[in-house]
C-alpha atoms as an extended CHARMM CRD file, in Angstrom:
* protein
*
       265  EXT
         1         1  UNK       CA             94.7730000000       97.3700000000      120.3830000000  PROA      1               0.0000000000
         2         2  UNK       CA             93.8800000000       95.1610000000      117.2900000000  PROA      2               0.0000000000
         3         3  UNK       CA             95.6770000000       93.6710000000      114.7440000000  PROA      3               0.0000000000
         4         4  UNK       CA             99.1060000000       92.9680000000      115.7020000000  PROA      4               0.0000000000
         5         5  UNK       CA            100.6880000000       93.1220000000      119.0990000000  PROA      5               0.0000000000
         6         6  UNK       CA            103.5270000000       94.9430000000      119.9690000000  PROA      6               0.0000000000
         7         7  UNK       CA            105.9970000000       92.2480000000      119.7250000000  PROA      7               0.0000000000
         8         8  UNK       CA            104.0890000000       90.2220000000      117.1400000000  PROA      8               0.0000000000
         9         9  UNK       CA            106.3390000000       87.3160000000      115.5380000000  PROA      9               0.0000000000
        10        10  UNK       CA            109.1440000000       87.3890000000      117.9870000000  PROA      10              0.0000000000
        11        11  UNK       CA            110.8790000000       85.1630000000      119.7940000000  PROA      11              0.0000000000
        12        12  UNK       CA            111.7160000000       85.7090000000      123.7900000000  PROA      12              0.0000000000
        13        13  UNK       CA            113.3360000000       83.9240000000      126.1530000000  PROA      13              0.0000000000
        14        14  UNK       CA            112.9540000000       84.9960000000      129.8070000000  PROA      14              0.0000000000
        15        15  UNK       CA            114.4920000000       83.7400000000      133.0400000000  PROA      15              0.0000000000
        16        16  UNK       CA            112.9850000000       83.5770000000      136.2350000000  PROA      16              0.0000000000
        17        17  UNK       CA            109.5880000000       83.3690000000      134.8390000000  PROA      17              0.0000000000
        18        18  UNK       CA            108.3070000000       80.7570000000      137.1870000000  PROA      18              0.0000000000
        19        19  UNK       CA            107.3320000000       83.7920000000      139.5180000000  PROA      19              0.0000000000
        20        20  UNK       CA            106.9620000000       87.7950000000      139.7550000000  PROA      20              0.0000000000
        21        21  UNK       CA            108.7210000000       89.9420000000      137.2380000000  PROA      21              0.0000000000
        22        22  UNK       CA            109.8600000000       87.1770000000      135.2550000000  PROA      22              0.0000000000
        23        23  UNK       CA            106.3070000000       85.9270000000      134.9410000000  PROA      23              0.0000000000
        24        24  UNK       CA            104.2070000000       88.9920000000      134.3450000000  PROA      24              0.0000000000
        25        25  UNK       CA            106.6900000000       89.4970000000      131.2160000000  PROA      25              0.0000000000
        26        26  UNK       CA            106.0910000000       86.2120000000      130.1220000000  PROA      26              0.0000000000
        27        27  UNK       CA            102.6950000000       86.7430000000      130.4270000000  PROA      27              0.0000000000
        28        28  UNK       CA            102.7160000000       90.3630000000      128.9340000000  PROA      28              0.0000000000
        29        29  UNK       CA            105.2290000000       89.8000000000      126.0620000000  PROA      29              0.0000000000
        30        30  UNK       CA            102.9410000000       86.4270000000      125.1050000000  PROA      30              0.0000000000
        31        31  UNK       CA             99.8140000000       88.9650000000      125.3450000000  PROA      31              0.0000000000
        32        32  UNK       CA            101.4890000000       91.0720000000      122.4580000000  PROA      32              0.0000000000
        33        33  UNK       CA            102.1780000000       88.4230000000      119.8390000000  PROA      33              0.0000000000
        34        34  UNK       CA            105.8030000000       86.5420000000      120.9160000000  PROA      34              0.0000000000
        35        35  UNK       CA            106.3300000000       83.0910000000      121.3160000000  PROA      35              0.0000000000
        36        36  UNK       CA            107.8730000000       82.3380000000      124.8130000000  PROA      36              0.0000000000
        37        37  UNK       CA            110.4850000000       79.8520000000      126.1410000000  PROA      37              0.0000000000
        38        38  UNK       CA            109.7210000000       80.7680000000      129.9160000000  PROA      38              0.0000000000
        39        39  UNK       CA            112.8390000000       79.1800000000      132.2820000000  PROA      39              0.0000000000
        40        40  UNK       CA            113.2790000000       78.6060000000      135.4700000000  PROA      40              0.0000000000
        41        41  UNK       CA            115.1980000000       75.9290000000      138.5610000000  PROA      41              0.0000000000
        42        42  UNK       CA            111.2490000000       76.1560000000      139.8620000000  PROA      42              0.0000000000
        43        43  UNK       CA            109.8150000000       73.9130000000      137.3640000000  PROA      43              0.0000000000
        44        44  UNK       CA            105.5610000000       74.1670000000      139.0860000000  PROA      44              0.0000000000
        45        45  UNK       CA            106.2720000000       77.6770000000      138.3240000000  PROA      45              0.0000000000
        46        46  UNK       CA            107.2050000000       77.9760000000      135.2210000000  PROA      46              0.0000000000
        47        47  UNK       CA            104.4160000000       75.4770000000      133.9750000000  PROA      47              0.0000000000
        48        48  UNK       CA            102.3810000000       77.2780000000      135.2410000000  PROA      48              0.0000000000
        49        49  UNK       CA            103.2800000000       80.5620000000      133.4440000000  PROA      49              0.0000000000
        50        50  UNK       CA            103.1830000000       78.4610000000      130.3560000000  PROA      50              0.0000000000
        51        51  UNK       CA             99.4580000000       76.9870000000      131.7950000000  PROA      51              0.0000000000
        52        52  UNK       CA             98.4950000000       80.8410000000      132.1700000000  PROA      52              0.0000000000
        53        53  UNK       CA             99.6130000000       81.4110000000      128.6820000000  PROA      53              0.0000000000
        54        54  UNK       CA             98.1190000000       78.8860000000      126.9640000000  PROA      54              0.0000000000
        55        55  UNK       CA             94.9750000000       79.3260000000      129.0870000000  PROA      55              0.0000000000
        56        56  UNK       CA             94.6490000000       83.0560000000      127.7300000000  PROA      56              0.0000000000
        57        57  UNK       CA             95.2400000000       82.1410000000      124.2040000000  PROA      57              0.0000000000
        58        58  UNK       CA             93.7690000000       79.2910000000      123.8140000000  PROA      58              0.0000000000
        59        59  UNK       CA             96.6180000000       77.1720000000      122.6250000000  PROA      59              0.0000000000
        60        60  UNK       CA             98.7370000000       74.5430000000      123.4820000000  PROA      60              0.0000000000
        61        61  UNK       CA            102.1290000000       74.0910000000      125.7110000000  PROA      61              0.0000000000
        62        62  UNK       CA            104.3310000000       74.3550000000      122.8770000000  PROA      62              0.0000000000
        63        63  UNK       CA            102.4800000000       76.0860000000      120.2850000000  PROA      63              0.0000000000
        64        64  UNK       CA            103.2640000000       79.7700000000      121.7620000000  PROA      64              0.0000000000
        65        65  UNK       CA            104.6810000000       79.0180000000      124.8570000000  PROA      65              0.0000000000
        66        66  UNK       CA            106.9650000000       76.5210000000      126.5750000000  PROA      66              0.0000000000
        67        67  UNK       CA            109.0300000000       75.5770000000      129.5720000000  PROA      67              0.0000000000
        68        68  UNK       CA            112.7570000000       74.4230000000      130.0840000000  PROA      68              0.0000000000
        69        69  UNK       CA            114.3840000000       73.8600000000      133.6120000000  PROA      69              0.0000000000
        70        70  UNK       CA            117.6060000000       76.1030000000      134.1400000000  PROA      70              0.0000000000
        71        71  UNK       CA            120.0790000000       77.0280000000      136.2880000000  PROA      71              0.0000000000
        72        72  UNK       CA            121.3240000000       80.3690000000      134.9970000000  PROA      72              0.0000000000
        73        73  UNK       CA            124.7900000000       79.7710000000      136.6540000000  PROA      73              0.0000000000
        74        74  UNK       CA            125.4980000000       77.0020000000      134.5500000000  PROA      74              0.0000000000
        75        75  UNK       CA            127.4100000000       77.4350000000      131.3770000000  PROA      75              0.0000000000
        76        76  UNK       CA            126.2360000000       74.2640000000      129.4000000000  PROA      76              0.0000000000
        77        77  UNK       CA            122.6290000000       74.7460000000      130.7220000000  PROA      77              0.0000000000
        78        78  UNK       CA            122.8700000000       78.4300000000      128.8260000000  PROA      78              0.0000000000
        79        79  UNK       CA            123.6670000000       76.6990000000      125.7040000000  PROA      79              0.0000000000
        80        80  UNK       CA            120.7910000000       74.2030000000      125.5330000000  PROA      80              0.0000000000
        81        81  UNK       CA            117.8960000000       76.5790000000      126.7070000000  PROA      81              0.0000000000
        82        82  UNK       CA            119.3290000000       79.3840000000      123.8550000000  PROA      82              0.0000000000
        83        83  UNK       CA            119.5620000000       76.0480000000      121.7220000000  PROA      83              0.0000000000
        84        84  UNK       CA            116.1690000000       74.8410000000      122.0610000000  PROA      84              0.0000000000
        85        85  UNK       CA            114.3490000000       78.1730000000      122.6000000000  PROA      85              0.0000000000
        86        86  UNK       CA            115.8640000000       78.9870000000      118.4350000000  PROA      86              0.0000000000
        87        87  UNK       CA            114.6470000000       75.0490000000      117.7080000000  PROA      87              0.0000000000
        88        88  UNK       CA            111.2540000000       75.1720000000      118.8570000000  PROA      88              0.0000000000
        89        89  UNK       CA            110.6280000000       78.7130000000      117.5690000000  PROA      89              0.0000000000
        90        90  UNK       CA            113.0680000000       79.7260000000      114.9190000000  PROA      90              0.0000000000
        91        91  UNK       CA            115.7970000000       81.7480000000      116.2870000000  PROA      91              0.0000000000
        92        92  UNK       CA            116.0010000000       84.4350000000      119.2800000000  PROA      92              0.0000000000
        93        93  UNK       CA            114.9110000000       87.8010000000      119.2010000000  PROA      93              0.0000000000
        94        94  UNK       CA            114.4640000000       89.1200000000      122.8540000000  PROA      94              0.0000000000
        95        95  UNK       CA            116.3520000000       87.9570000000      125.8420000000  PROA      95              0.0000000000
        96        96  UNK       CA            115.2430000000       89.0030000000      128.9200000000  PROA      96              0.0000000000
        97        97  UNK       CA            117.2730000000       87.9910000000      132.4200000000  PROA      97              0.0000000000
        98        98  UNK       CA            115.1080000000       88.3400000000      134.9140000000  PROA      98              0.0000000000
        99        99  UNK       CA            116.5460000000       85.6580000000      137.4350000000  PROA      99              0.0000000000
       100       100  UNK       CA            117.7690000000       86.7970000000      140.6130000000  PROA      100             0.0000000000
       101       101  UNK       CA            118.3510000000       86.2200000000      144.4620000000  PROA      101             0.0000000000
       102       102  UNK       CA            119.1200000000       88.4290000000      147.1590000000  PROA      102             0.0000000000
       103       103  UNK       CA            119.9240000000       88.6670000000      150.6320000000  PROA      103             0.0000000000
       104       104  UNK       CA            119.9840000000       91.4070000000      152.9380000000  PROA      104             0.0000000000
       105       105  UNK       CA            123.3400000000       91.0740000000      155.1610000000  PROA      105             0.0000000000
       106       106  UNK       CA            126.0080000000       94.1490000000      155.4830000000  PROA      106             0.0000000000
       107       107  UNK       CA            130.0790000000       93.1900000000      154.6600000000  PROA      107             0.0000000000
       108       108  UNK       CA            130.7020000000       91.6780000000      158.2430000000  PROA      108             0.0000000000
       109       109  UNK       CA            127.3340000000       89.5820000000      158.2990000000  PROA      109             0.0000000000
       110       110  UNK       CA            127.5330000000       88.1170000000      154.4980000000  PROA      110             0.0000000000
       111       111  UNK       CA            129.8640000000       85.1140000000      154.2800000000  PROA      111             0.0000000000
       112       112  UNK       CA            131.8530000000       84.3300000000      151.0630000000  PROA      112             0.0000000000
       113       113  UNK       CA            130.0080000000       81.4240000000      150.4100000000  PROA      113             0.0000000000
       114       114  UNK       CA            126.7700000000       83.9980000000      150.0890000000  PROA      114             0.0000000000
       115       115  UNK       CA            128.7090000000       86.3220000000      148.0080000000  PROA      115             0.0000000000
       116       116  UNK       CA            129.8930000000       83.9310000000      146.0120000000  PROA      116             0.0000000000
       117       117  UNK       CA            126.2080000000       82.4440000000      145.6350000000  PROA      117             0.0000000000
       118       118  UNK       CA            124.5090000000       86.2130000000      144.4550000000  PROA      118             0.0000000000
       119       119  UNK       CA            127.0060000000       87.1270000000      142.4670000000  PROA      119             0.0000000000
       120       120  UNK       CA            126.8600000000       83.8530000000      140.6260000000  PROA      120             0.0000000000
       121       121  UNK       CA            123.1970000000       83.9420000000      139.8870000000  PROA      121             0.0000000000
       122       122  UNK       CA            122.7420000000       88.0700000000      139.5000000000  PROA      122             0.0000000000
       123       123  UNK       CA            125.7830000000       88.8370000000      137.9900000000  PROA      123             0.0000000000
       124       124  UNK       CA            127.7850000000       85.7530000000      136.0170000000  PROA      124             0.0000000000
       125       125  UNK       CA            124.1430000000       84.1930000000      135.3140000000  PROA      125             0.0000000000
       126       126  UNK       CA            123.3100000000       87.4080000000      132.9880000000  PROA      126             0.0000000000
       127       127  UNK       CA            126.8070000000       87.2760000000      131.3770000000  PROA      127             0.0000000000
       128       128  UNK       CA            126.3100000000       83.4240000000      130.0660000000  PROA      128             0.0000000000
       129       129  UNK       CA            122.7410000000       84.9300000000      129.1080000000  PROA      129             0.0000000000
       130       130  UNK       CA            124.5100000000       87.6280000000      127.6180000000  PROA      130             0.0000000000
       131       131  UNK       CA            127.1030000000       85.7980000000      125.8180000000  PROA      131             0.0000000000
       132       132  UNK       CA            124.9810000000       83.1430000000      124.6900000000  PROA      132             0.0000000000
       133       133  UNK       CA            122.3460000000       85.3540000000      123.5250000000  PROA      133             0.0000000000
       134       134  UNK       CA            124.2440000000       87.5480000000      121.3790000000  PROA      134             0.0000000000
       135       135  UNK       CA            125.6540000000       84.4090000000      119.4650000000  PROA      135             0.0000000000
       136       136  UNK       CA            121.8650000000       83.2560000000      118.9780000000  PROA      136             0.0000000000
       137       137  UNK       CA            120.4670000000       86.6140000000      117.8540000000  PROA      137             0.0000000000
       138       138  UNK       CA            123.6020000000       86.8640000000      114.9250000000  PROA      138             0.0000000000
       139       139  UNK       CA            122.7010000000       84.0240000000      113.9900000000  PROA      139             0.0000000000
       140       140  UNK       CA            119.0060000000       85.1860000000      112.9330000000  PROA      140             0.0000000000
       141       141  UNK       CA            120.7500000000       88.1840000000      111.1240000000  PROA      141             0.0000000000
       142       142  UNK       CA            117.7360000000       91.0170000000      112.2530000000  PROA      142             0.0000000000
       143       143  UNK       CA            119.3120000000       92.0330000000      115.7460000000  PROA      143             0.0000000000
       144       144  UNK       CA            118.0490000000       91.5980000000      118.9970000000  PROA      144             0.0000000000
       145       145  UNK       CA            117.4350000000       92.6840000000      122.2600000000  PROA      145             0.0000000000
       146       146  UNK       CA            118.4470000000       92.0710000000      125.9150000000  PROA      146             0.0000000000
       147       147  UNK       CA            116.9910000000       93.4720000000      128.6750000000  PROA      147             0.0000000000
       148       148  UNK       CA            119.2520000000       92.9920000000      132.0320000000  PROA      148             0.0000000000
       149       149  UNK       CA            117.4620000000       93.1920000000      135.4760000000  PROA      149             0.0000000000
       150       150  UNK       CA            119.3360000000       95.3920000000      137.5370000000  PROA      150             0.0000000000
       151       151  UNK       CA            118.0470000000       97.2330000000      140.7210000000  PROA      151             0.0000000000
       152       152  UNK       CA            118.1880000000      100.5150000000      142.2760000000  PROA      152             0.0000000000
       153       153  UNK       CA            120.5950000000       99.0830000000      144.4110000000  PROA      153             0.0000000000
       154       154  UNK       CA            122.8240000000       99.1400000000      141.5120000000  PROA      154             0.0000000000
       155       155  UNK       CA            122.7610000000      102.7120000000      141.7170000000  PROA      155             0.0000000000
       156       156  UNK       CA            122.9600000000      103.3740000000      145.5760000000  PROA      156             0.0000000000
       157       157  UNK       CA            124.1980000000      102.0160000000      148.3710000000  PROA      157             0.0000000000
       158       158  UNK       CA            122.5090000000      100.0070000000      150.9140000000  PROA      158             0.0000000000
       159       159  UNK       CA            124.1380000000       99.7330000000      154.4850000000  PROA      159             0.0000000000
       160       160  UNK       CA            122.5740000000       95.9240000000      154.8250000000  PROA      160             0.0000000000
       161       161  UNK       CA            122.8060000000       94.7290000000      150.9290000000  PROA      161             0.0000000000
       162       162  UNK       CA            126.4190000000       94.2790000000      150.5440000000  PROA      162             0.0000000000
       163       163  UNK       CA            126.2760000000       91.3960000000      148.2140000000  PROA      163             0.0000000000
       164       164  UNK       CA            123.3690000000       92.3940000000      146.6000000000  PROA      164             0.0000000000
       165       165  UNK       CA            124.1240000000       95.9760000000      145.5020000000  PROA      165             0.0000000000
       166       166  UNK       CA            127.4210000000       94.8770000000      144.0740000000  PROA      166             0.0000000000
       167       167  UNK       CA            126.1420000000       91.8020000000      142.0360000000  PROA      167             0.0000000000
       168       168  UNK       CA            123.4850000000       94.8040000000      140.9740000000  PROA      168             0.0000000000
       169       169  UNK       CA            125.9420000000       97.2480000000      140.4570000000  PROA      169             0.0000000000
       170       170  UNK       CA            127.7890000000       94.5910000000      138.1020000000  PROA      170             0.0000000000
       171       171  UNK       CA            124.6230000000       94.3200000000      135.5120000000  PROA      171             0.0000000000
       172       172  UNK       CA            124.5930000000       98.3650000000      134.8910000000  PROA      172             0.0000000000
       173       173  UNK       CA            127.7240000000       98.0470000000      133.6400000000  PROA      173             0.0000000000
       174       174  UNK       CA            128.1600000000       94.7830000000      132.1650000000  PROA      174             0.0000000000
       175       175  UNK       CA            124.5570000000       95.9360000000      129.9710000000  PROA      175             0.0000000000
       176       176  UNK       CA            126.7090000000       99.1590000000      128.9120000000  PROA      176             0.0000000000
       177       177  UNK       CA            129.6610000000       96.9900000000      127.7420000000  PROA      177             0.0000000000
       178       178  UNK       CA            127.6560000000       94.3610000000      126.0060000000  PROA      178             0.0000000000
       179       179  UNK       CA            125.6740000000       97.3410000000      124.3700000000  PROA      179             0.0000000000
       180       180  UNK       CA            129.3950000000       99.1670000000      122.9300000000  PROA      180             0.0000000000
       181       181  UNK       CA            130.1820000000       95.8260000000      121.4770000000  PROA      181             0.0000000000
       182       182  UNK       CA            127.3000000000       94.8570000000      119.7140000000  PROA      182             0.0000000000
       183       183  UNK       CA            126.8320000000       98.3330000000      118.4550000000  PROA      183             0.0000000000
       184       184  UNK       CA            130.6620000000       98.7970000000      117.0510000000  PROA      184             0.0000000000
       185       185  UNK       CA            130.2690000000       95.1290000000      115.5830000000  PROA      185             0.0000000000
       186       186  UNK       CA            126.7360000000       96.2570000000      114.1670000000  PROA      186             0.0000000000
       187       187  UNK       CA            125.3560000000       93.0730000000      115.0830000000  PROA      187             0.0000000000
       188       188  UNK       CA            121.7130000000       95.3360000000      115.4800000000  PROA      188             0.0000000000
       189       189  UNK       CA            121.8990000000       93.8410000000      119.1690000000  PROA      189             0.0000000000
       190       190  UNK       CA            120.4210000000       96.7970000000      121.8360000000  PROA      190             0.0000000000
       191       191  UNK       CA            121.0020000000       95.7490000000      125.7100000000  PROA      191             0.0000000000
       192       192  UNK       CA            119.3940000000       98.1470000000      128.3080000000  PROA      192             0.0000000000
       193       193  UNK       CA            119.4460000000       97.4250000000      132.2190000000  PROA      193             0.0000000000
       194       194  UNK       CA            115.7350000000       97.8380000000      134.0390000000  PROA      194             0.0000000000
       195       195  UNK       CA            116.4270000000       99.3110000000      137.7980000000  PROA      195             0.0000000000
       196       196  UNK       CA            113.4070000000       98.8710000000      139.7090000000  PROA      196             0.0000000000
       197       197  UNK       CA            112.7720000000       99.5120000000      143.5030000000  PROA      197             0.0000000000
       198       198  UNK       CA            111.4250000000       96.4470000000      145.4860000000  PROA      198             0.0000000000
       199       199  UNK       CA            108.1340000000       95.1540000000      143.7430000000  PROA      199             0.0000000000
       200       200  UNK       CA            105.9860000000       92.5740000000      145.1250000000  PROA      200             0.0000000000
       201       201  UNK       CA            108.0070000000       89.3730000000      144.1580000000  PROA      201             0.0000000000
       202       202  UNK       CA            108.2850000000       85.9080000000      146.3810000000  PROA      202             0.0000000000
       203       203  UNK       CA            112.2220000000       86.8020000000      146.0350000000  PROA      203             0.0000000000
       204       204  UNK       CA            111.3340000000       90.5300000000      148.1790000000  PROA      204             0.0000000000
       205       205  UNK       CA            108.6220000000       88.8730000000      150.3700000000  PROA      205             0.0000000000
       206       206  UNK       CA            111.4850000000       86.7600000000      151.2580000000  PROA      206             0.0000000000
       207       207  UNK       CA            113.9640000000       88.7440000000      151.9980000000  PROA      207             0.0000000000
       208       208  UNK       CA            112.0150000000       90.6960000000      154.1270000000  PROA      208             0.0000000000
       209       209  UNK       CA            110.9640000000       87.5340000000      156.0870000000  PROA      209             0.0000000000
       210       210  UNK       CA            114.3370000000       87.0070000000      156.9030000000  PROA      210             0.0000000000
       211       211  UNK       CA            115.0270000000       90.4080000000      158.2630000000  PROA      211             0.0000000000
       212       212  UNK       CA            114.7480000000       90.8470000000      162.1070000000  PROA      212             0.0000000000
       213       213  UNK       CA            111.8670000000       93.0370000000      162.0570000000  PROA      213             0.0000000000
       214       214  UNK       CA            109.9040000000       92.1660000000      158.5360000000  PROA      214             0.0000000000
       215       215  UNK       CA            107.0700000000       94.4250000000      158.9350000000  PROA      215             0.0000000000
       216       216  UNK       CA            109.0470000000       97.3220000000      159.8860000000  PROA      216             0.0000000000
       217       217  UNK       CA            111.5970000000       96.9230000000      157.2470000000  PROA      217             0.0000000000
       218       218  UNK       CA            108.5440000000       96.6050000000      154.7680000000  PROA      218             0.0000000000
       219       219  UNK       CA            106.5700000000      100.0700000000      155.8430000000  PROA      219             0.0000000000
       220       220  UNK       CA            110.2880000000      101.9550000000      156.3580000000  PROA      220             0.0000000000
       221       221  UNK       CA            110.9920000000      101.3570000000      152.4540000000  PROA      221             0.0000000000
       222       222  UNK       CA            107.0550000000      102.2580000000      151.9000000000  PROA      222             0.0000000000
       223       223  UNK       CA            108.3440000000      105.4490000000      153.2970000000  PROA      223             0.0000000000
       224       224  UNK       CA            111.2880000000      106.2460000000      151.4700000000  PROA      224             0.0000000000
       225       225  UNK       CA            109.4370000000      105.9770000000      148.2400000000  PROA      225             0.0000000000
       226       226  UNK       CA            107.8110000000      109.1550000000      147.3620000000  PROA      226             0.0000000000
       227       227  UNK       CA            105.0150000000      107.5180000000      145.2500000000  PROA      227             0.0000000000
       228       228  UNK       CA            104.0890000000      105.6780000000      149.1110000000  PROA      228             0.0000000000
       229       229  UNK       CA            104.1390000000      101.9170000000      147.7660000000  PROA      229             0.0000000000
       230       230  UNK       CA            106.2270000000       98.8090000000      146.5040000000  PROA      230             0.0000000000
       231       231  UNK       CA            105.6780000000       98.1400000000      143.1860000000  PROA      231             0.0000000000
       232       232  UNK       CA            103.9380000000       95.6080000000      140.5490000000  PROA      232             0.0000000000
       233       233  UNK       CA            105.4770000000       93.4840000000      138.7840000000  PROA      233             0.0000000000
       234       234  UNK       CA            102.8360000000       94.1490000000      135.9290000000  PROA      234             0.0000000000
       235       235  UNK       CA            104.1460000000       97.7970000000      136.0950000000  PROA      235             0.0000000000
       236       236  UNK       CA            108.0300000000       97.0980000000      135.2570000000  PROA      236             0.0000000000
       237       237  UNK       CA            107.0760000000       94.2790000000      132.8000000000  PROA      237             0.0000000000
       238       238  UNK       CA            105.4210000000       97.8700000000      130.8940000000  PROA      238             0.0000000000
       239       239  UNK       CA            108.8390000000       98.6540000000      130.6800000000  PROA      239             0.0000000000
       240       240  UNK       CA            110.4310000000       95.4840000000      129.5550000000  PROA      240             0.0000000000
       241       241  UNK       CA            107.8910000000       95.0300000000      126.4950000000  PROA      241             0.0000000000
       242       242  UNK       CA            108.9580000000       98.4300000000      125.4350000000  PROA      242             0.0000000000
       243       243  UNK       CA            112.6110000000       97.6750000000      125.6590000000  PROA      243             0.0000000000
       244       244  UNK       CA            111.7130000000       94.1460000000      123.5110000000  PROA      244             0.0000000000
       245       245  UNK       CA            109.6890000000       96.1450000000      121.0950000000  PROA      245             0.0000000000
       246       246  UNK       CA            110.5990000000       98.3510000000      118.1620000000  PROA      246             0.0000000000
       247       247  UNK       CA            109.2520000000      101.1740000000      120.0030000000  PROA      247             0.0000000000
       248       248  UNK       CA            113.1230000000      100.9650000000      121.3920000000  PROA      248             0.0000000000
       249       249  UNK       CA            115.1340000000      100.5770000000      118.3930000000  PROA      249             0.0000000000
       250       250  UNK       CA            117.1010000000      104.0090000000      118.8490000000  PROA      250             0.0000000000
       251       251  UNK       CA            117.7730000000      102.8900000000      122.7250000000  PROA      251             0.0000000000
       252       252  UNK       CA            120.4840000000      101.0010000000      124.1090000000  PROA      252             0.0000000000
       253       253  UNK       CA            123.2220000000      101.4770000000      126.6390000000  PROA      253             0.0000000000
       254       254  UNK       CA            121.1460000000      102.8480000000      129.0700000000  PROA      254             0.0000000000
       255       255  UNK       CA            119.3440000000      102.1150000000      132.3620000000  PROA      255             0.0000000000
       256       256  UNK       CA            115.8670000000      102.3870000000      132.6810000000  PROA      256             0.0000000000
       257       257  UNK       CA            114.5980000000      103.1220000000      136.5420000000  PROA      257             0.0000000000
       258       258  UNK       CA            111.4710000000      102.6150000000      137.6790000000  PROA      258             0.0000000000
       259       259  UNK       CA            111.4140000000      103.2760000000      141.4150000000  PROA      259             0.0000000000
       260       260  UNK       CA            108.6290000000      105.2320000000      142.6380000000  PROA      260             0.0000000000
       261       261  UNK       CA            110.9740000000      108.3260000000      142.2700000000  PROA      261             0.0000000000
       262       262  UNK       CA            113.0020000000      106.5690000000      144.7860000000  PROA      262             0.0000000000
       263       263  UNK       CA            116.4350000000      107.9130000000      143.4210000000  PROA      263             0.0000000000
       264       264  UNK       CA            115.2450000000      111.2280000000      142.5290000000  PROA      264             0.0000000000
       265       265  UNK       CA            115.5460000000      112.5310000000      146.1020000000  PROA      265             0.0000000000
C-alpha cells in the first residue's frame, strides 16, 4: 500500500498495549497512519511498544506515539488517559479495550475476591472506557469507534472459567448496548466486540502455567480448534484495524469471532 494508511490521521487509544493483542494493534494501527496513546499498569511494556513504534517510523516518543500508566478499573485514571490522549493528539477517534486478566477456576474453586478482581478489570474496566470514550469522541463531532475485547468464552461455556466467561459474556452485551445508544443519539459512534479463541499472549501463557497439567491443557485446546493451532495476536489485530477503519462504517452492534472455527462445531 502507498499513500495513505488505512487509518491515516486518527487518533487511538488502546489498553493493554504493553503486551500481546494490545501491542500488535498498537503496532499495526501506528503502521497505517494513527497516532497512538498506548496504556498500560506495565509501564517497560508499554515503552516499549511506543520504542517499537518510534523505531519503525523513525520518530520520536511523542510525535506519533506515546505512553500513559493506567489502571483500567479506576474511574479518575479513565478520565486523565481519555484527557491527555485528545491533548497530545487532538481529540479521540478509535478506542480500543484490549486489557484483560483471566483465571481458570470453576464456581466452587474461584473465590469472590477473584471474581470480584476479573470482573473489575474485563468487564467494569471497558464500561469506564466506554463511557469515557463516547464523551471524548462527541466532543470531536466526526464519530468514533470502539472496539471491545471479548472472547469466545463469551459465547460458550467453560466448565473451569467461571469468572472469566461471565466477565466475557458481560462485554458482548454491554458493546450491543453502547452501540443502540450511540446510534439512536446519532453520535456516529460504532462499538463492535472482537471474540477470539486463546492467542499467544503472556495473559494465556499464564493461565495455562497455572493449570495442573499446562502442557496438556495447551495441546487439548490445540485440538478442539479445527484450524489445529492458538492464534496470533498479529492475526486478530487484522481485525481490529478493520473495525477502527472506515472500511467498517456500516458495522456496529455486532461481534466479530475469530477462533479457528472454534464455535462453528
Amino acid at each position: 500500500m502507498s499513500g495513505r494508511g488505512r487509518v491515516d490521521g486518527k487518533v487511538a487509544l488502546i489498553t493493554g498495549g504493553a503486551s500481546g493483542i494490545g501491542r500488535a494493534s498498537a503496532l499495526l494501527m501506528a503502521a497505517q497512519g494513527a497516532r497512538v496513546m498506548v496504556s498500560d499498569m506495565d509501564e517497560a511494556g508499554g515503552n516499549e511498544t511506543v520504542a517499537e513504534i518510534c523505531a519503525k517510523s523513525g520518530s520520536q516518543p511523542g510525535e506519533i506515539a506515546s505512553f500513559r500508566h493506567q489502571d483500567v478499573t479506576e474511574e479518575q485514571g479513565w478520565k486523565d488517559t481519555v484527557a491527555a490522549t485528545a491533548a497530545a493528539y487532538g481529540g479521540l477517534d478509535i478506542l480500543v479495550n484490549s486489557a484483560g486478566v483471566g483465571i481458570m477456576k470453576d464456581v466452587e474453586a474461584t473465590t469472590l475476591e477473584e471474581w470480584r478482581w476479573v470482573h473489575a478489570v474485563n468487564t467494569e474496566g471497558v464500561f469506564l472506557g466506554c463511557k469515557y470514550g463516547i464523551g471524548a469522541m462527541k466532543e470531536g463531532g466526526d464519530g468514533g469507534s470502539i472496539v471491545n475485547l471479548s472472547s469466545v468464552s463469551g459465547l460458550i461455556g467453560g466448565h473451569n472459567m467461571a469468572a472469566y466467561n461471565s466477565s466475557k459474556a458481560g462485554v458482548r452485551l454491554l458493546s450491543k448496548s453502547v452501540a443502540l445508544h450511540c446510534a439512536r443519539q446519532g453520535y456516529g459512534i460504532r462499538c463492535n466486540s472482537v471474540h477470539p479463541t486463546f492467542i499467544e499472549t503472556p495473559m494465556v501463557k499464564a493461565m495455562f502455567e497455572n493449570a495442573p497439567e499446562p502442557e496438556k491443557v495447551r495441546q487439548k485446546l490445540e485440538r478442539q480448534v479445527p484450524i489445529g493451532r492458538l492464534g496470533q495476536p498479529e492475526e486478530v489485530a487484522d481485525m481490529i484495524l478493520y473495525l477502527g477503519s472506515d472500511e467498517s462504517r456500516f458495522v456496529t452492534g455486532s461481534e466479530f469471532v475469530i477462533d479457528g472455527g472454534l464455535t462453528a462445531m
